[in-house]
C-alpha positions in Angstrom: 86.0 103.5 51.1 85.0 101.9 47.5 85.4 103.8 44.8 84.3 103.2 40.9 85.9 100.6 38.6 85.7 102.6 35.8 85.2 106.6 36.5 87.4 106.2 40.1 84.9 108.3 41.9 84.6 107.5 45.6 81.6 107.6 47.9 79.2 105.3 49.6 75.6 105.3 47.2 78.2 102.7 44.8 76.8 99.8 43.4 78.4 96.0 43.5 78.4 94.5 40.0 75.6 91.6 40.5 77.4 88.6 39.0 80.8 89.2 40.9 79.7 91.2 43.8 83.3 92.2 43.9 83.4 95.6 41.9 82.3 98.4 42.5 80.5 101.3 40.1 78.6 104.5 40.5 75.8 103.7 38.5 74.6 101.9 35.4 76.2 104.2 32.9 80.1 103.1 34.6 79.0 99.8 34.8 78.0 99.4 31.5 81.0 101.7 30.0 83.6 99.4 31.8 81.9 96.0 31.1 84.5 94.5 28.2 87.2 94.7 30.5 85.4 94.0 33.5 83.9 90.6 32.2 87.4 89.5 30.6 89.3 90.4 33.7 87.9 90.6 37.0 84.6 89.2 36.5 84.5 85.8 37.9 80.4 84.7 39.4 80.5 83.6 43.3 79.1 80.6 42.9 82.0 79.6 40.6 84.8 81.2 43.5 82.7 79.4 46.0 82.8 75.9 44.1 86.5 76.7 43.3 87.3 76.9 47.0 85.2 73.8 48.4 87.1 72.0 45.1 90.4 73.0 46.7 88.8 72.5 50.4 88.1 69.0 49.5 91.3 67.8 48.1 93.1 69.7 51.1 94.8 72.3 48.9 95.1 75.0 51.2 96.9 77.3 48.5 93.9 76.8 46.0 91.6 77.5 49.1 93.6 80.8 49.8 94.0 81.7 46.0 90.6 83.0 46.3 90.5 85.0 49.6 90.6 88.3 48.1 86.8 87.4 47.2 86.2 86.3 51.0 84.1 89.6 51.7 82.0 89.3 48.6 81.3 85.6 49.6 80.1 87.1 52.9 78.0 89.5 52.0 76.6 87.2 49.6 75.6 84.6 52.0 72.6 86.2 54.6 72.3 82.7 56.7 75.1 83.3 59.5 75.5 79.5 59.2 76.9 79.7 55.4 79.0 82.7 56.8 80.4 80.4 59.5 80.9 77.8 56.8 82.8 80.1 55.1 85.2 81.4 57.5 85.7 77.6 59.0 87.6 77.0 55.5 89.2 80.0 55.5 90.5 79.6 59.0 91.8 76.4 58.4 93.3 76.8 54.9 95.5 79.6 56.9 96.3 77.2 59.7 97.7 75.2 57.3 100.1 77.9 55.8 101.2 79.1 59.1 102.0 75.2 59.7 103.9 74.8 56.3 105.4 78.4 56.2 105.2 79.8 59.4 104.5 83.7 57.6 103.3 86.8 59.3 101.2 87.2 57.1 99.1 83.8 57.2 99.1 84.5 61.4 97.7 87.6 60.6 94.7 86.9 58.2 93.9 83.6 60.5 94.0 85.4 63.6 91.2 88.5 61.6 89.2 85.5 60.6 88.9 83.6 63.6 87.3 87.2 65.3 85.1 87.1 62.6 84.0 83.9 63.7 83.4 84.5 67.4 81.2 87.1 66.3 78.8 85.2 64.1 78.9 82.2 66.7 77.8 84.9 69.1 74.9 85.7 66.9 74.2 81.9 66.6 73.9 81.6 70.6 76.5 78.7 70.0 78.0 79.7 73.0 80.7 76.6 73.7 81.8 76.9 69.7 81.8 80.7 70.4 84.3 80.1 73.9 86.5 77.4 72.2 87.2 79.8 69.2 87.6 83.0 71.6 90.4 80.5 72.9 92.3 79.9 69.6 92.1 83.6 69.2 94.2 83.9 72.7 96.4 81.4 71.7 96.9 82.9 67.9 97.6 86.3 70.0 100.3 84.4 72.4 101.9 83.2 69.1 102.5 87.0 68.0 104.0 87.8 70.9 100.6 90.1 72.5 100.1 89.3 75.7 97.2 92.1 77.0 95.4 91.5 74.0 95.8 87.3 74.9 94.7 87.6 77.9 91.5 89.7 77.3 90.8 87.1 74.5 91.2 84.2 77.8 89.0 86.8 80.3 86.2 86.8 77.5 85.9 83.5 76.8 86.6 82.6 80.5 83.3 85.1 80.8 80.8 83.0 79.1 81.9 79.9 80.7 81.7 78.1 77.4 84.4 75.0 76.6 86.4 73.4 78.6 88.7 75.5 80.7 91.5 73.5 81.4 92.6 72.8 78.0 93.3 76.6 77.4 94.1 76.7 80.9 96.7 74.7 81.0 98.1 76.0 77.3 98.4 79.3 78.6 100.0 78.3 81.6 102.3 76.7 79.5 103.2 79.0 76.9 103.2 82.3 78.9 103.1 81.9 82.5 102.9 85.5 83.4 99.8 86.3 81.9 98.4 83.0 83.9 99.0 84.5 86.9 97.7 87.9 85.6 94.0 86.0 84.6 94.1 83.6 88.2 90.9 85.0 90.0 
C-alpha cells in the first residue's frame, strides 16, 4: 500500500505527483507542503527517465538501463498502449539478461524472471500468441535456472497449451537441462 511523501498517511484515494508519477501524496495541501524537497530530490519527469534508459539501451549499458528500474512501474502506468509497455519491459528484460550473464546474481534472475511474466501477460492482451509462447518458454527455462521444477514445468504445459513457437527448441532444452520434468510433461 502507498502512503504520503510528506504527512506518511497510508490509504488508497493518494494521488501520483504528475511530473514524476513516482510519489505519492494525499492531496494538494501534502503535495504542495513537501514540493522543495520533492523537486530537488526525487523529482525526476518520465520522459527524461525514459530517454535516460533508451540512451543507456542504445549504447548497450545495461547498468545505466537498470539504474532506473525503480521508476519501471511509473513508466508503465504512464504508457496506456500495451505496445509501449511491451517496449518497455523488452529493455528491461534484456538489460537483466545481461547482468545475470556478467554477474550471475539472485537478484538480477529474480527481477528478469518477474518481468518476463509481465510480458506474457501483455502479449496475451496483444493476441501475439507465438511471441506470447516463446516468452512463456524463457520463463520455464529462467524457472529451471533457479532450481523450480513444478513451477517450470507449468510454465512448458502453458505455453505447450497455446501451441505458439516452436516446440522443439524448448523441447529439447528442457530435455536437456532437467530430464525428469521432460518425462513429467511427455503426453
Amino acid at each position: 500500500m502507498e502512503s504520503c511523501a510528506h504527512c506518511g498517511t497510508q490509504g488508497t484515494s493518494l494521488k501520483r505527483c504528475v511530473r514524476c508519477m513516482y510519489t505519492w501524496y494525499c492531496g494538494a495541501e501534502c503535495q504542495k507542503a513537501g514540493w522543495k524537497v520533492h523537486k530537488k530530490t526525487t523529482c525526476i519527469s518520465l520522459t527524461h527517465v525514459w530517454d535516460q534508459v533508451l540512451a543507456a539501451n542504445a549504447v548497450q549499458n545495461w547498468r545505466g538501463v537498470l539504474e532506473w528500474e525503480g521508476r519501471m512501474e511509473s513508466l508503465m502506468d504512464f504508457q496506456w498502449e500495451d505496445k509501449f509497455r511491451e517496449h518497455i519491459l523488452a529493455v528491461f528484460i534484456r538489460a537483466n539478461s545481461k547482468a545475470t550473464a556478467a554477474e550471475d546474481r539472485m537478484e538480477t534472475k529474480l527481477s528478469a524472471l518477474k518481468l518476463r511474466q509481465r510480458r506474457v501477460e501483455i502479449l496475451g492482451r496483444m493476441e501475439r500468441y507465438r511471441d506470447q509462447g516463446t516468452e512463456m518458454c524463457a520463463v520455464a527455462t529462467n524457472f529451471i535456472m533457479l532450481s523450480h521444477q513444478q513451477e517450470a514445468a507449468s510454465w512448458w504445459q502453458r505455453a505447450r497449451a497455446l501451441g505458439a513457437g516452436d516446440p522443439r527448441n524448448p523441447w529439447y532444452l528442457l530435455e536437456r537441462v532437467s530430464p525428469t520434468a521432460a518425462q513429467a510433461l511427455a503426453p
